[in-house]
N, C-alpha and C positions, 0 to 999 in steps of 0.2 A: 629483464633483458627482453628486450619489443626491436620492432621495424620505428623508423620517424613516426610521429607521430602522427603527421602530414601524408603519411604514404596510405595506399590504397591498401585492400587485402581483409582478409579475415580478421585475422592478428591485431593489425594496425585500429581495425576499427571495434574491434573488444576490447581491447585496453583504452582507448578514448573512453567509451561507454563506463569500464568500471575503475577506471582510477580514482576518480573523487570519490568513491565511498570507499577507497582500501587506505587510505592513506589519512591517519584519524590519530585520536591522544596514544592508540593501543600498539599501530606500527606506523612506523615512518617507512615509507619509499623511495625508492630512488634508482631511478628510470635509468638505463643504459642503453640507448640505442644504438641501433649495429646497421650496417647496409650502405646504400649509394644513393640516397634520396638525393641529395644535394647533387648528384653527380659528381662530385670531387674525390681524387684522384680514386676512379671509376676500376681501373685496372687493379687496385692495391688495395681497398679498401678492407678485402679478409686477413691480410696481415696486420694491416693498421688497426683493426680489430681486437685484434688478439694482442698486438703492444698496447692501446689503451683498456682490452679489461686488467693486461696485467699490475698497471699502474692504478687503476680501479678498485682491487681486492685487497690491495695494501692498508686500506682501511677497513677494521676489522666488522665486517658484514656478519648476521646472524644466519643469512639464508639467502640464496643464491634461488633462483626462480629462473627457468630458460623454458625458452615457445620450439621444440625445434618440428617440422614436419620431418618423416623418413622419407629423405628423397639424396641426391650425391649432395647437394652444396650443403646445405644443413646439418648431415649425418654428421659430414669429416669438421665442420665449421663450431657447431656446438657441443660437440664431443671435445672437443679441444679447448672451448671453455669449461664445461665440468671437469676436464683432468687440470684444469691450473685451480679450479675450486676447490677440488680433494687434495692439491698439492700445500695448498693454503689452510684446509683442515676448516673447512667449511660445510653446511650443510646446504645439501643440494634438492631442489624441486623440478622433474622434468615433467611438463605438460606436452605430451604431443598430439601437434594440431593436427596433419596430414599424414594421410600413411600412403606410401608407392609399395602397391604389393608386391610389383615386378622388381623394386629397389630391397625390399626383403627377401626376397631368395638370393637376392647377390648377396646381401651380410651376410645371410645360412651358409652361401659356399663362400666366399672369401674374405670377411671383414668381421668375423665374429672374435678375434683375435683384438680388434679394435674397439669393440661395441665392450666389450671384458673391462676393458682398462681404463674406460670412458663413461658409457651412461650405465654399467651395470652400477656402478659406484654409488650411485644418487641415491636419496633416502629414500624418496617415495616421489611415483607416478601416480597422474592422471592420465588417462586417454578418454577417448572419445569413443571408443566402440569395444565390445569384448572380445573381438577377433584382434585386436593391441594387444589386449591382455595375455590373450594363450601364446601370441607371438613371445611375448616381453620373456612369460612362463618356460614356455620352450628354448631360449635364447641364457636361459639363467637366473633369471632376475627374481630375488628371496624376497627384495623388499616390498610393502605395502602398495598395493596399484587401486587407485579407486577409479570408478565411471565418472564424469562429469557432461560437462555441457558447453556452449558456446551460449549467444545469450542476445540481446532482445535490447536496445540503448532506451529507456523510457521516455528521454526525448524527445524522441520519434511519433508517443503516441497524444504529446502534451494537445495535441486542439482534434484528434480524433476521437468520433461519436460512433461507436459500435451500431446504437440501433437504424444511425442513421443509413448504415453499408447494409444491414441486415435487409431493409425496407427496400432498397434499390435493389437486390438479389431479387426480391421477390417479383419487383416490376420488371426491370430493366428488359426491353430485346434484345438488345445487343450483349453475349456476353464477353469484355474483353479480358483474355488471355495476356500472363505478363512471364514473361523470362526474364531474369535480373541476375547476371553471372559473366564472367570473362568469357570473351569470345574465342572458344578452342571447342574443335571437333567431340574432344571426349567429355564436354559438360552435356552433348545431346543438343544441341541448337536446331541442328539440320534437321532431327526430327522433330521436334516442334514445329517447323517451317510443315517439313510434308504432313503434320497430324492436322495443320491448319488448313490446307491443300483441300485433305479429305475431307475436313469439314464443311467447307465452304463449296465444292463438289455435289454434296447432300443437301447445301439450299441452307445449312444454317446460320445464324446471323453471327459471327465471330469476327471480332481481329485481335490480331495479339502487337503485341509491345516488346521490342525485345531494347534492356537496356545495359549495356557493357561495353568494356572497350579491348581490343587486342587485336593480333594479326588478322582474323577472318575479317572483319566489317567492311572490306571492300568485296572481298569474296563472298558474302551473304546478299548485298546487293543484286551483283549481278546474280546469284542462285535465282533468288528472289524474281528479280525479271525474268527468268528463265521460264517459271513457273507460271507466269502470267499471269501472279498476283499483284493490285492495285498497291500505292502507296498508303492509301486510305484502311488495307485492308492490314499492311502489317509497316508498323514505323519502325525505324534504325535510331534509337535517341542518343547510342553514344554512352560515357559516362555519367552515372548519374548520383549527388551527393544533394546532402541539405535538405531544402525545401522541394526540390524537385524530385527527389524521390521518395518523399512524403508522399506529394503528391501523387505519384506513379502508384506509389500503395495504396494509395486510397481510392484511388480514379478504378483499380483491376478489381476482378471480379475471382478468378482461377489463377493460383500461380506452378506453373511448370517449371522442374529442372529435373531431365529426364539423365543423371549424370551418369556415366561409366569411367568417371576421372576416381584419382587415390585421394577419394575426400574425406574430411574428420566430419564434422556436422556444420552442412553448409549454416552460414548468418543467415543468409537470405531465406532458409523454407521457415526458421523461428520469426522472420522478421513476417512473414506472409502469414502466418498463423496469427500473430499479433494485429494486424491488420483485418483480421475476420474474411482468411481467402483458403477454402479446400485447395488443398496440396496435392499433387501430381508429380509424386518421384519415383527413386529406384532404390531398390535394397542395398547401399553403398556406405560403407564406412558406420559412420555411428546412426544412421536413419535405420538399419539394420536393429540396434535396440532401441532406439527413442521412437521411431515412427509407428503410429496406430493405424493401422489399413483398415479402411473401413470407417474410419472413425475421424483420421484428421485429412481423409482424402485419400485417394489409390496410390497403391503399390505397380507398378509395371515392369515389364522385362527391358532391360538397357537395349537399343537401338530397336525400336519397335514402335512405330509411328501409332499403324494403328492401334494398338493397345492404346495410346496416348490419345487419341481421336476417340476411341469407344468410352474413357473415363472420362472426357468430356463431355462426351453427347447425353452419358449416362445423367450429369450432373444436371444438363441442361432439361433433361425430359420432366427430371423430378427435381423442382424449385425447392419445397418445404424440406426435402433432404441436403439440399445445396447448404440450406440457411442453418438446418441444425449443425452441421460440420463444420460451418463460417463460425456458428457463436462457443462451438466449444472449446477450437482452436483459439480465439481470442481469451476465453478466460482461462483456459491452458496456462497459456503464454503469460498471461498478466499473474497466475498465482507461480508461478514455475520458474520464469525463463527472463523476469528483466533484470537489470543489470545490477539493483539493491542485493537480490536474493543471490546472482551470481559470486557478488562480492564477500557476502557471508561466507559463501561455501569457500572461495580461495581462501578468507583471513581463518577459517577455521585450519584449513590445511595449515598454512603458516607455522601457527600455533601448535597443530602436533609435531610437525617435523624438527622446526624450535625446539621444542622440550621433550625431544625424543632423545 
């Protein structure tokens, strides 16, 4: 159970990445997509939802698989699939992607009555971070909860040459800076914007790239003039898929998401590690256990520019540290995090819950 296939998102572009290798002589798949991609009929599509999975489960399924984030539409939305999956006497796998902390103390005071009768039911969870877990722990839940991951489309890395990024770290003046996320306040953009400010303030050579799309991009612009930064200095690309954010990965040098958003473990900081780029985030969500400070890049405190400026400047003074962080994060990724090694670990789950 996924977003269109087509549609943007975390979700949407982890299941493109690891479907062809889950779907083999061992298990057959079969994709049920939920949501408004198409836009038709837009207003009704969470009911129409729920009449075609019921039409759906009628045929006798071994394992029920649902993506839900902890946020309002998801909770009440995929909760309502697993209770027609246990109604059906099915075995149930909940992955969740996102967690809203502020949307988990509303369950704690009012909707834990729901959460009972719905996802405590499931056989076994994955999350993304182990603050899920004790949530999950503390909410009830006996069954099996493993750590996982998000993941890395190999695709992406088919015509990239590590040594050659590694070489331009060393050379390069200019270092460019990439933010690669939806445009909302609580992903940290703004600060990116002011940690550039300060940079370039200090006389050193940076611009950054920011590329995403959502409500801010008209409101970033003007920020952006405000500050009397050139256009040269920081570009607006907009959405970016395919080849051109191949490219975007390849072309950066430091990737930033300084986020304070209810994130699982952004695509984008495994996709920048994959791409041989020191990372620059915040202790959020599952970056909380998977991220190595120090090692795959700095940790900094959410809405804090300069922190964000100082683990730049820091990268920029010392190159040969830049470079050893660029090539670890890349072979990280390549033994850890693409989408073959992914897909093992979901078809193992499978498999237990299956024959649990």
């Amino acid at each position: 159970m996924r977003p269109h296939n087509q549609g943007k998102g975390g979700v949407a572009n982890y299941y493109r990445a690891v479907e062809p290798y889950l779907d083999d002589h061992e298990i057959r798949i079969f994709a049920f997509e939920i949501g408004s991609f198409k836009k038709k009929f837009l207003n009704f599509h969470p009911v129409i939802d729920q009449l075609r999975f019921f039409r759906k489960i009628k045929i006798p399924f071994d394992l029920v698989h649902v993506n839900p984030s902890l946020g309002w539409k998801s909770f009440f939305r995929d909760g309502l699939f697993i209770w027609q999956a246990k109604r059906r006497g099915l075995k149930v796998l909940v992955f969740f992607r996102g967690w809203d902390i502020g949307f988990a103390a509303i369950v704690s005071r009012y909707f834990r009555w729901f959460f009972r009768i719905t996802f405590a039911r499931a056989d076994k969870f994955i999350v993304l971070a182990s603050d899920f877990e004790r949530q999950l722990r503390h909410w009830g839940v006996n069954q099996p909860i493993e750590l996982g991951t998000t993941l890395v489309d190999d695709r992406l890395l088919r015509n990239f040459n590590c040594q050659n990024k590694l070489l331009r770290l060393r050379q390069t003046r200019q270092i460019k800076i990439l933010y690669l996320a939806r445009l909302e306040k609580d992903k940290g953009v703004y600060e990116v914007i002011d940690a550039v400010r300060l940079l370039v303030i200090k006389g050193l050579d940076v611009s950054l790239a920011i590329a995403g799309d959502g409500a801010l991009l008209s409101d970033l612009r003007v920020y952006i003039d405000s500050l009397g930064l050139s256009n040269e200095c920081i570009t607006l690309l907009g959405y970016v898929t395919g080849d051109a954010k191949i490219k975007i990965f390849s072309d950066s040098d430091i990737y930033c998401l300084p986020s304070y958003y209810g994130e699982g473990l952004p695509n984008s900081v495994l996709e920048a590690m994959a791409f041989a780029m020191p990372v620059i985030t915040t202790s959020v969500g599952g970056l909380a256990d998977f991220f190595q400070d120090g090692r795959m890049g700095y940790i900094v405190q959410p809405k804090n520019s300069e922190e964000i400026a100082c683990a730049v400047e820091s990268l920029i003074n010392d190159r040969e540290k830049m470079v050893k962080i660029a090539e670890y994060n890349h072979e990280y990724a390549c033994a850890h995090l693409l989408a073959p090694k992914v897909a093992s670990f979901l078809k193992n789950n499978y498999k237990l819950v299956i024959e649990s």
